[in-house]
VMD Tcl script that draws the C-alpha trace (Angstrom):
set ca {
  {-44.37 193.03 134.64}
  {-41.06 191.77 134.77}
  {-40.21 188.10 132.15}
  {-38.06 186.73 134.15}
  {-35.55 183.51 132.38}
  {-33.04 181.51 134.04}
  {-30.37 180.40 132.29}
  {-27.13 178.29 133.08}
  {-24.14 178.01 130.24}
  {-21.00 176.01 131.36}
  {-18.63 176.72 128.65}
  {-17.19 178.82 126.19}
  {-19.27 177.59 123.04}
  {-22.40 177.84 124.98}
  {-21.69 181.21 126.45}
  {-21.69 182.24 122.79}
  {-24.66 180.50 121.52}
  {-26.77 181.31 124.28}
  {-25.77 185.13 124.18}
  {-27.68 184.94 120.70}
  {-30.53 183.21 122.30}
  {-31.12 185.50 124.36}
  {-30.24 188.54 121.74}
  {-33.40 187.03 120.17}
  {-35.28 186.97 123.15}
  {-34.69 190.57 124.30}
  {-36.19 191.56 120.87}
  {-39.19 189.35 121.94}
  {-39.50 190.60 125.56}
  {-38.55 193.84 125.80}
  {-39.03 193.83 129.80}
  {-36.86 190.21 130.06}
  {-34.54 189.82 132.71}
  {-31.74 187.08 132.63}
  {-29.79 184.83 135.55}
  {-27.43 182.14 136.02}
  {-24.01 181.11 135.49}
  {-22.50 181.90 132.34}
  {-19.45 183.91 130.76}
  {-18.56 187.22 129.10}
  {-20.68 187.12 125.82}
  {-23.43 186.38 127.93}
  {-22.86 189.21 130.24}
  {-22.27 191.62 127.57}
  {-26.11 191.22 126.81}
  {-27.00 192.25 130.19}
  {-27.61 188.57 132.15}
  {-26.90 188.85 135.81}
  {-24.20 186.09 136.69}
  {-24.63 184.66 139.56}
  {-21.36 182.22 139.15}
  {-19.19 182.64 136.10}
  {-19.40 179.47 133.73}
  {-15.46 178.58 134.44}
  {-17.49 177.20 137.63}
  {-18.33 174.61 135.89}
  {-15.36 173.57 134.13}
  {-14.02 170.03 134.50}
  {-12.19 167.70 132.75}
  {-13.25 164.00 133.05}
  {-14.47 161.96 135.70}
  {-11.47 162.66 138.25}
  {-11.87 166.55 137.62}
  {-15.52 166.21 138.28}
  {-15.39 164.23 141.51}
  {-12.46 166.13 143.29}
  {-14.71 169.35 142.77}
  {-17.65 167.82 143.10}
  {-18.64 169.54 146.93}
  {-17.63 172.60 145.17}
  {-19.98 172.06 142.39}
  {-22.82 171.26 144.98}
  {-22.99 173.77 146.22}
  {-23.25 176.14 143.49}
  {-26.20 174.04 142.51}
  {-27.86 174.56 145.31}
  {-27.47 177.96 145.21}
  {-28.65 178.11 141.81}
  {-31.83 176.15 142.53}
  {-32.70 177.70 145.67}
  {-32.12 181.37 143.37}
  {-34.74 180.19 140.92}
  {-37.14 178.72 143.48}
  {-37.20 182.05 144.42}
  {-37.53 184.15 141.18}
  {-39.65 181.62 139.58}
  {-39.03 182.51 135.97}
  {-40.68 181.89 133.00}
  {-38.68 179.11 131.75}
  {-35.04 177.37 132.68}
  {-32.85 177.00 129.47}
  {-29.72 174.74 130.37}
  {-27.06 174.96 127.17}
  {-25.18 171.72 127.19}
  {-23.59 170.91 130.72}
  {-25.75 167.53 130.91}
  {-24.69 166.44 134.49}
  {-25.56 169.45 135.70}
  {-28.45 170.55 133.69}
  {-30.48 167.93 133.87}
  {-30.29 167.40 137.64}
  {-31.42 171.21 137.78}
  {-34.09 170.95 135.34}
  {-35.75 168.19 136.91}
  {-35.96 169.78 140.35}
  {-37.15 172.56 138.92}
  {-39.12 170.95 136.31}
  {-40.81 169.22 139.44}
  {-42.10 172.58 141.32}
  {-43.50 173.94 138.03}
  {-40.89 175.89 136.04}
  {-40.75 174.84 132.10}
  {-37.32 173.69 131.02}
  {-35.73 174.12 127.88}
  {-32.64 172.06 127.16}
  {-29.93 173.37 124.05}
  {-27.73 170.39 122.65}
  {-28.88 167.29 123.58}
  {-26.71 164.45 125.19}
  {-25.44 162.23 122.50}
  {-27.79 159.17 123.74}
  {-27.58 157.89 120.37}
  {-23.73 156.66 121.26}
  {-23.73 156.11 124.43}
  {-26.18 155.51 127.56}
  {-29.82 155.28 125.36}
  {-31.24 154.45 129.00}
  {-30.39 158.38 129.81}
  {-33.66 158.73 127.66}
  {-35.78 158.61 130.59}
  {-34.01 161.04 132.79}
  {-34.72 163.80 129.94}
  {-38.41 162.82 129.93}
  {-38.45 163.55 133.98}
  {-36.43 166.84 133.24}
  {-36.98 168.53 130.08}
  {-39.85 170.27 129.22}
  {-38.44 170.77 125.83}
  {-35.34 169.73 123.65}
  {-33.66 171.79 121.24}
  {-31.67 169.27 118.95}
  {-28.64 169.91 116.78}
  {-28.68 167.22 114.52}
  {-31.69 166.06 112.17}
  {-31.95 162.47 113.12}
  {-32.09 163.45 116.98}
  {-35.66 165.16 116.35}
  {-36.43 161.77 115.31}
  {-35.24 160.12 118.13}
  {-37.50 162.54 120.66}
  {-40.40 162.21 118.12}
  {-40.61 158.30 118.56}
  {-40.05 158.68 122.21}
  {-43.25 161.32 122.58}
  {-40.40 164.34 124.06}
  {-40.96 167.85 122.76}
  {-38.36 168.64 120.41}
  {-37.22 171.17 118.21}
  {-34.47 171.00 115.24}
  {-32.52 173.99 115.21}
  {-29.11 173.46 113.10}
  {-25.87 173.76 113.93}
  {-24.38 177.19 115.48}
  {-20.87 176.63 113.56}
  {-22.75 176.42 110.61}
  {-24.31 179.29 110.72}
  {-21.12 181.01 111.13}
  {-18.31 179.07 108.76}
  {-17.93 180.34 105.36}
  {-19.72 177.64 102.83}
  {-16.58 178.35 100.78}
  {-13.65 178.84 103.10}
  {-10.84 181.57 101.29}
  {-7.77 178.85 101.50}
  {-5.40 181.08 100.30}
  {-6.10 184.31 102.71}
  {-5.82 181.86 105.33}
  {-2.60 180.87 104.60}
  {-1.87 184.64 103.57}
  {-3.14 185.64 107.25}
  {-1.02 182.61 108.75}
  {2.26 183.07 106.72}
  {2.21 179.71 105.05}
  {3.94 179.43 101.71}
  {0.35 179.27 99.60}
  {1.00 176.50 97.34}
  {2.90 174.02 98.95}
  {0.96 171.32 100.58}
  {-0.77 172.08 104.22}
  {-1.45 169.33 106.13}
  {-3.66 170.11 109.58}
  {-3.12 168.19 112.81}
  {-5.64 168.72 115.59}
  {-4.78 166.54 118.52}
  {-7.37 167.59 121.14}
  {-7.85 170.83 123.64}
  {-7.44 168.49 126.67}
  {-4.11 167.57 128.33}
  {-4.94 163.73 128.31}
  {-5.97 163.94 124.72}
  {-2.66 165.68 123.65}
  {-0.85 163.44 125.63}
  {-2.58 160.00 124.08}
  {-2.94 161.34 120.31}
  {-0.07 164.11 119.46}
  {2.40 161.10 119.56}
  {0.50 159.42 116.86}
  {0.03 162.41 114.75}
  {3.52 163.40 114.78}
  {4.51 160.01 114.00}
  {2.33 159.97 110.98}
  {3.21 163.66 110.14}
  {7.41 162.15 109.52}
  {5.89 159.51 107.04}
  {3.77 161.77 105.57}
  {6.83 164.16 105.13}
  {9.18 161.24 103.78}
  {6.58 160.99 101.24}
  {6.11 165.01 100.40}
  {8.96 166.61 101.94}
  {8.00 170.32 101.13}
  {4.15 169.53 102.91}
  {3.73 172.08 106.21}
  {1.89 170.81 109.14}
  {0.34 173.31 110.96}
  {-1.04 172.59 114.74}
  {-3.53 175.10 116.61}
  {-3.80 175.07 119.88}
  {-6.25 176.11 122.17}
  {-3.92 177.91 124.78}
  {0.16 178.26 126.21}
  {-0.24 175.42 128.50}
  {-1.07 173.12 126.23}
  {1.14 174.41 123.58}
  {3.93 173.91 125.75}
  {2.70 170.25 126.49}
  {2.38 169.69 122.28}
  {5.98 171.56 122.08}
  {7.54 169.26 124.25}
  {6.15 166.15 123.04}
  {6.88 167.53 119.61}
  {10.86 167.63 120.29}
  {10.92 163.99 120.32}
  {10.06 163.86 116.28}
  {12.23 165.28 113.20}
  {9.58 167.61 111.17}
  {10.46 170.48 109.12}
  {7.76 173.12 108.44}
  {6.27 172.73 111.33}
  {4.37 175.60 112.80}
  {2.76 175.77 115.71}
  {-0.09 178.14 116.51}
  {-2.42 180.43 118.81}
  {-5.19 182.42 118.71}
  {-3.32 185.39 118.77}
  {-1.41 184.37 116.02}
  {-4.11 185.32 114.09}
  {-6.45 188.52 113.40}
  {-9.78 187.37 112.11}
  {-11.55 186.81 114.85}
  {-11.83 182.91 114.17}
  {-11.00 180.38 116.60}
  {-7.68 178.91 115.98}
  {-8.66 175.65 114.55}
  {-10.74 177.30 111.93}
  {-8.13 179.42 110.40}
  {-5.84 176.06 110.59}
  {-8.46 174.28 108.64}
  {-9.03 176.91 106.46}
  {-5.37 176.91 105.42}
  {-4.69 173.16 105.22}
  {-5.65 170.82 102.02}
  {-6.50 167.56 104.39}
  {-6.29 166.87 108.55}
  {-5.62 164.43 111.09}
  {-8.26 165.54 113.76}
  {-9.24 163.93 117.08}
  {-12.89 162.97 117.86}
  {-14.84 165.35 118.84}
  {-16.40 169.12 117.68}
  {-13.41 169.30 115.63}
  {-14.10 166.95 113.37}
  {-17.42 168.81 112.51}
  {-15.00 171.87 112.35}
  {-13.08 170.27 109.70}
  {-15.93 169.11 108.02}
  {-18.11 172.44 107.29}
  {-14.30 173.86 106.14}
  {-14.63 170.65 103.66}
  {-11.66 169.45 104.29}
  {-10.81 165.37 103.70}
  {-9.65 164.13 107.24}
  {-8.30 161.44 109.26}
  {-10.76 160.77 112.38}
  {-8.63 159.20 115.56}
  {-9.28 159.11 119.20}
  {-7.27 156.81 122.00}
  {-8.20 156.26 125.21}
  {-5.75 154.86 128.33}
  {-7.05 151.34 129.33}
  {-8.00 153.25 132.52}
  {-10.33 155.48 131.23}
  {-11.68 152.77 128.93}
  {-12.67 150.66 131.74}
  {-13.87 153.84 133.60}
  {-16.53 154.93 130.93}
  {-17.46 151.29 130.13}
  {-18.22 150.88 133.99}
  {-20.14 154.51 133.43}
  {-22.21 153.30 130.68}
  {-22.38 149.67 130.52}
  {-20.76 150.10 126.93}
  {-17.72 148.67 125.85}
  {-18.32 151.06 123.02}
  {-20.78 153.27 120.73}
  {-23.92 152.14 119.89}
  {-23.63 153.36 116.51}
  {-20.86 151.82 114.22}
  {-18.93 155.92 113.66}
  {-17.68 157.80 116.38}
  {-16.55 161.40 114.01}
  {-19.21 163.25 113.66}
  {-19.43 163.55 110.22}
  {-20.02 160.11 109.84}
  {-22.44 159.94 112.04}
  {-24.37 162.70 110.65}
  {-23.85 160.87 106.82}
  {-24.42 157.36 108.43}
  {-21.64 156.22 106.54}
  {-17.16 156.04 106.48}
  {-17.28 159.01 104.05}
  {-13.62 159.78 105.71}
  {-11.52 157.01 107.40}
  {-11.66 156.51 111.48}
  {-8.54 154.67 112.93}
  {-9.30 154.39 117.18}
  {-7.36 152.82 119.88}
  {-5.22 149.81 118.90}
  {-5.54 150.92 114.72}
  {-4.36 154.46 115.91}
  {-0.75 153.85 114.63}
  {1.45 156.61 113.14}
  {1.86 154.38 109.87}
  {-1.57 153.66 109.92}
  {-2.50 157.19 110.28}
  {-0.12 158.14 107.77}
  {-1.33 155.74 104.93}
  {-4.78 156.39 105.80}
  {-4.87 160.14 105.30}
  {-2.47 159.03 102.28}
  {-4.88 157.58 100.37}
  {-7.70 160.21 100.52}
  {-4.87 163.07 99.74}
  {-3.64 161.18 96.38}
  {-7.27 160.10 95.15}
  {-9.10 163.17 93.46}
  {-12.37 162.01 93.00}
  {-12.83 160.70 96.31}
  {-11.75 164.49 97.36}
  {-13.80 165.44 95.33}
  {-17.03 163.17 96.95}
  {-15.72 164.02 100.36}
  {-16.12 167.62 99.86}
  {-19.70 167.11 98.11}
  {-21.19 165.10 101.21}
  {-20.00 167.94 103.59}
  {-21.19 170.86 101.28}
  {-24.70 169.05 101.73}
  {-24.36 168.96 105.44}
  {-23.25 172.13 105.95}
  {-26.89 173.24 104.38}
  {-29.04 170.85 106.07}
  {-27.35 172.67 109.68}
  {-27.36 175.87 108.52}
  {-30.60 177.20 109.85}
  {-30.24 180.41 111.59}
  {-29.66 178.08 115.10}
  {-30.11 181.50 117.30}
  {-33.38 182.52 115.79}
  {-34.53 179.12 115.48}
  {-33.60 178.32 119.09}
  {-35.37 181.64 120.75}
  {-38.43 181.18 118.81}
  {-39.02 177.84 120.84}
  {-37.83 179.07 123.87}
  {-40.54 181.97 123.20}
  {-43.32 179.05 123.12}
  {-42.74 177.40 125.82}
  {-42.68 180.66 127.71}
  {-46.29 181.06 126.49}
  {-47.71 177.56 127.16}
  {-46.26 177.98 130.77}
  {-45.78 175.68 133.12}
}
mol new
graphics top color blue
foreach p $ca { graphics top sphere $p radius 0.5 }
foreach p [lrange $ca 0 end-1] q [lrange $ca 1 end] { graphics top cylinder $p $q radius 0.2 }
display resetview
């Protein structure tokens, strides 16, 4: 008899964490068959797609609600496609406004649900809390303290580490990266990561760049080196970039390099500190133990839009980077909105750069996170997803 799993990935990163999932799965169920929407890595393991995960792709609340009759309807196809096939189990990786509607319809006729990366209640929207009890038969968590948070709420949980830390080098090879990148290998390397969106370019490169000229009046043989995630917005960084003075500084791609890494790791591999906006990348930065400056800026629009969303003017918790969220402490500096100036920026990462020791305790802390999330996320993850296929529904 067939063991049937639906499955619905919205972006890259979850195309290739769930493609390992279900690696581990196959080994488990040799007669499992897979469907839903996800990408190429998830294809390549034989799932049938039923709407390629680029489906999902938006960007912000205006994205979301000019597509949104588009998006309907591919959830209702979806749902009505598992009504039918009633599998074993629904695993939704990431995708929250989507997911969880699914899983609670589904969740509601009978079908276990398994949900991979949960939403980050603990900043914003705690209320969202109950909506995952109605929807989620289980929660696969990320983070440590999240288990803790579904513990005292009475939610199935399971911790399962971080994917990037499974696969980040505990000590990154500085010099091949530069080597690989054609950086001179002992001048100073600052990285500047200013986002993968267009509005985040547009709101932080400014700042960056600004900082990047004092940071270069100070050391004026320091590289900068800027990945970025494809040509369109590499031409948006380029152009904003013409509008600032700064030697030795290189601007790249993915295929600028040959390793197989995503851009921003072989970046952060090569630099000695970075300026990095809020987000995965600062997580990124932090497994490659690299000091950093954490920013983010928001337009006044947007900041009146999610505070209208949520009912927050901002984070529950006092961090927004993860890295300080994960240590519960400022173990690197965070400088958002109105503090986001170039100077600022540029003293800021300053002052970690020239103080050794507190290198030194920077890199410590993020050694000892990189072990707690190292845990073998894939295994971890389809051994959970294996036992709630058991219990049933």
């Amino acid at each position: 008899m067939t063991t049937k799993l639906g499955l619905v990935a919205g972006e890259p990163s979850g195309d290739l964490i769930a493609a390992q999932v279900l690696e581990g799965l196959l080994a488990q169920f040799e007669d499992l068959q897979a469907a839903g929407i996800g990408g190429p890595q998830l294809s390549a393991k034989g799932m049938q797609i039923w709407h390629p995960m680029d489906a999902l792709s938006v960007f912000g609340y205006v994205d979301a609600l000019k597509n949104l009759p588009r998006l309907y309807r591919i959830y209702q196809d979806v749902y009505q496609r598992l009504k039918r096939e009633r599998p074993a189990v629904f695993v939704g990786v990431d995708a929250p406004d989507f997911n969880l509607r699914l899983e609670h319809k589904l969740k509601q006729i009978g079908i276990p649900t398994v949900h991979f990366v949960s939403p980050s209640i603990w900043a914003w929207r705690y209320s969202r809390i109950e909506r995952i009890r109605e929807s989620v038969s289980h929660m696969l968590v990320l983070f440590p303290f999240e288990l803790e948070i579904y513990e005292r709420e009475g939610i199935a949980a399971t911790y399962v580490g971080h994917p990037l830390a499974d696969k980040i080098p505990m000590v990154p090879d500085m010099m091949a990266a530069r080597a690989a990148l054609a950086l001179d290998p002992y001048d100073p390397c600052v990285a500047i990561l200013p986002g993968s969106r267009r509005s985040e370019i547009e709101w932080m490169a400014p700042r960056f760049l600004e900082a990047a000229k004092e940071l270069q009046a100070r050391k004026p043989q320091t590289q900068f080196i800027v990945p970025m995630v494809n040509a369109q917005r590499r031409a948006q960084f380029d152009r904003i970039a013409q509008g600032f003075d700064i030697q030795n500084l290189r601007v790249i791609e993915t295929a600028d390099t040959d390793n197989g890494w995503p851009v921003s790791w072989s970046a952060l591999a090569a630099c000695d500190v970075a300026m990095v906006t809020s987000g995965t990348a600062t997580l990124e930065a932090a497994l490659f133990k690299r000091p950093m400056v954490i920013s983010y800026v928001l337009s006044p629009w947007m900041r009146r839009l999610m505070a209208w969303k949520s009912g927050q003017s901002k984070p529950t918790l006092p961090w927004v980077g993860l890295p300080n969220v994960l240590s519960q402490s400022f173990v690197v500096p965070e400088l958002l909105q109105e503090q986001a100036t170039g100077a600022a920026l540029a003293q800021a990462l300053w002052s970690v750069w020239q103080d050794p020791a507190q290198q030194q305790q920077i890199q410590t802390q993020f050694a000892k996170l990189h072990l707690e999330l190292k845990c073998d996320t894939a295994a971890r993850a389809s051994q959970a997803i294996a036992a709630v296929m058991a219990q049933g529904a």
